[in-house]
N, C-alpha and C positions, 0 to 999 in steps of 0.2 A: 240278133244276139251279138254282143260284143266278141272279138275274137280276143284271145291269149297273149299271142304273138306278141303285140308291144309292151303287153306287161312283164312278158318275160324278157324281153329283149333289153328293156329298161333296167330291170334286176338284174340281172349280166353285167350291166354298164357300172351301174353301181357295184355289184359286189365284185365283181374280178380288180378291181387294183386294192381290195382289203385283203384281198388272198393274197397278194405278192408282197415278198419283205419290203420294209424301204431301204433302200438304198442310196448313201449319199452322193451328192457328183464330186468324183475324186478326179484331179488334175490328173495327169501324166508324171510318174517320177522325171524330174528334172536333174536330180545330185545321185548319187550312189543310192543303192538299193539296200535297206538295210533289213526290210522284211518283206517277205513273201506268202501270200495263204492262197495254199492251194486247196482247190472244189473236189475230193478223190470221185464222187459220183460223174462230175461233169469235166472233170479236167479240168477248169478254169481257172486262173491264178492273177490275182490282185496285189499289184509289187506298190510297197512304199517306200519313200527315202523319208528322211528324218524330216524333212521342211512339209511332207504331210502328215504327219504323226503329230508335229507340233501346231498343226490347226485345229487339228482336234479339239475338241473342251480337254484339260488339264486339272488334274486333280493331285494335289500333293498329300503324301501318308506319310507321320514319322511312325515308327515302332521300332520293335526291338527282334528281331533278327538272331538264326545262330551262327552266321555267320562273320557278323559282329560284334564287338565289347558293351558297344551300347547303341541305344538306340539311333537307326537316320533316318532321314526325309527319301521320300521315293518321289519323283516326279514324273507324271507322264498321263498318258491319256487311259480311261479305263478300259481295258480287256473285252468288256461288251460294247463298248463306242467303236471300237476299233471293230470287230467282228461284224456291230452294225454298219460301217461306213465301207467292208468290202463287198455286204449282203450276206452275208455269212447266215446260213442255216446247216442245224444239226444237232448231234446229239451228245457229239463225242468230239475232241481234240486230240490231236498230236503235235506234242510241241517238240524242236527239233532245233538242237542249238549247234552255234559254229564248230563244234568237235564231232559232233554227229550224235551227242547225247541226244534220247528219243525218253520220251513219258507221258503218259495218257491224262488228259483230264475232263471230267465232263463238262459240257457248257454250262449246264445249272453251275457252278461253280460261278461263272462271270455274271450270271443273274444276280444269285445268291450274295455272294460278296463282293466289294469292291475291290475288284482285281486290279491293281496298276498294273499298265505296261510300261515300265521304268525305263527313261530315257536317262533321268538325270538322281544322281546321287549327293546329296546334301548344298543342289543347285548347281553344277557343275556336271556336261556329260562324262559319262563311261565309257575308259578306254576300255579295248576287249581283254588287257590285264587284270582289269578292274571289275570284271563281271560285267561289260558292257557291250556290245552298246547298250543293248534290251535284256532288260530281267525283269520275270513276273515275279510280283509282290504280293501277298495277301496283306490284309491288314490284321497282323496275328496277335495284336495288343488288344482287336476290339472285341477275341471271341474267342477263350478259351479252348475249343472243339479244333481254332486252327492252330495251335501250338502243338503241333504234332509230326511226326515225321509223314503220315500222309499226305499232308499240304506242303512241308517243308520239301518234300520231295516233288512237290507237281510247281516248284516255281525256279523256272528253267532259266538260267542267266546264260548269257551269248545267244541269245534266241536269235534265230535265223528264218526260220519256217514252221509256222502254224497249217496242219492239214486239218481240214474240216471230211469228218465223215459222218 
């Protein structure tokens, strides 16, 4: 009678790296630290400076903003690439900007819509005067439901630190 053992050993092999997120291989910040996501379960904290952020794929949104008179370009890598490329899992966000503003979002959120994470405003970075360096953007032109202060509320400019819990 055949024994078990290597068929389950074999299953194992195979399924244990589909259970683990992927995770991209991220250099070492080299320049200034511009964002930080920290792990609140495991403490673990994934620092970027802007020359990693800008490897990322890059996605530009114009819309119209109430911040603005009319509509601009947001440039930057999306919310979920970035969340993917520190391993990022969960359920919930804490976004956490250079004043110490704090506001919750869920991660369906960066699923669901195409979140920028705004580096650059109408191609041109963001001073921190400017609402920069980093502001999440929704794209609130392509969907009704985010023209709302709900959303307009969870897109945090001077972003400094994303906690994942």
């Amino acid at each position: 009678m055949p024994t078990r053992r290597p068929l389950l050993l074999t299953l194992a092999a195979v399924a244990l790296p589909l259970a683990v997120p992927i995770v991209w291989a991220l250099d070492a910040p080299t320049g200034r630290v511009v964002l930080t996501i920290e792990f609140k379960a495991s403490g673990r904290k994934v620092d970027f400076d802007m020359a990693m952020l800008e490897k990322l794929p890059q996605r530009s949104l114009t819309t119209g903003t109430p911040w603005y008179p009319k509509p601009r370009t947001f440039t930057g890598p999306l919310l979920r690439d970035v969340l993917a490329a520190a391993g990022a899992s969960g359920t919930q966000l804490r976004l956490i900007a250079l004043n110490d503003f704090k506001v919750g979002m869920p991660v369906s959120d960066a699923d669901q819509y195409d979140v920028v994470l705004a580096r650059l405003l109408d191609g041109q970075p963001m001073p921190v005067r400017e609402k920069g360096p980093l502001f999440v953007i929704y794209p609130y032109d392509s969907n009704p439901e985010l023209q709302s202060e709900l959303f307009f509320n969870r897109s945090a400019w001077q972003l400094r630190t994303i906690e994942v819990q």
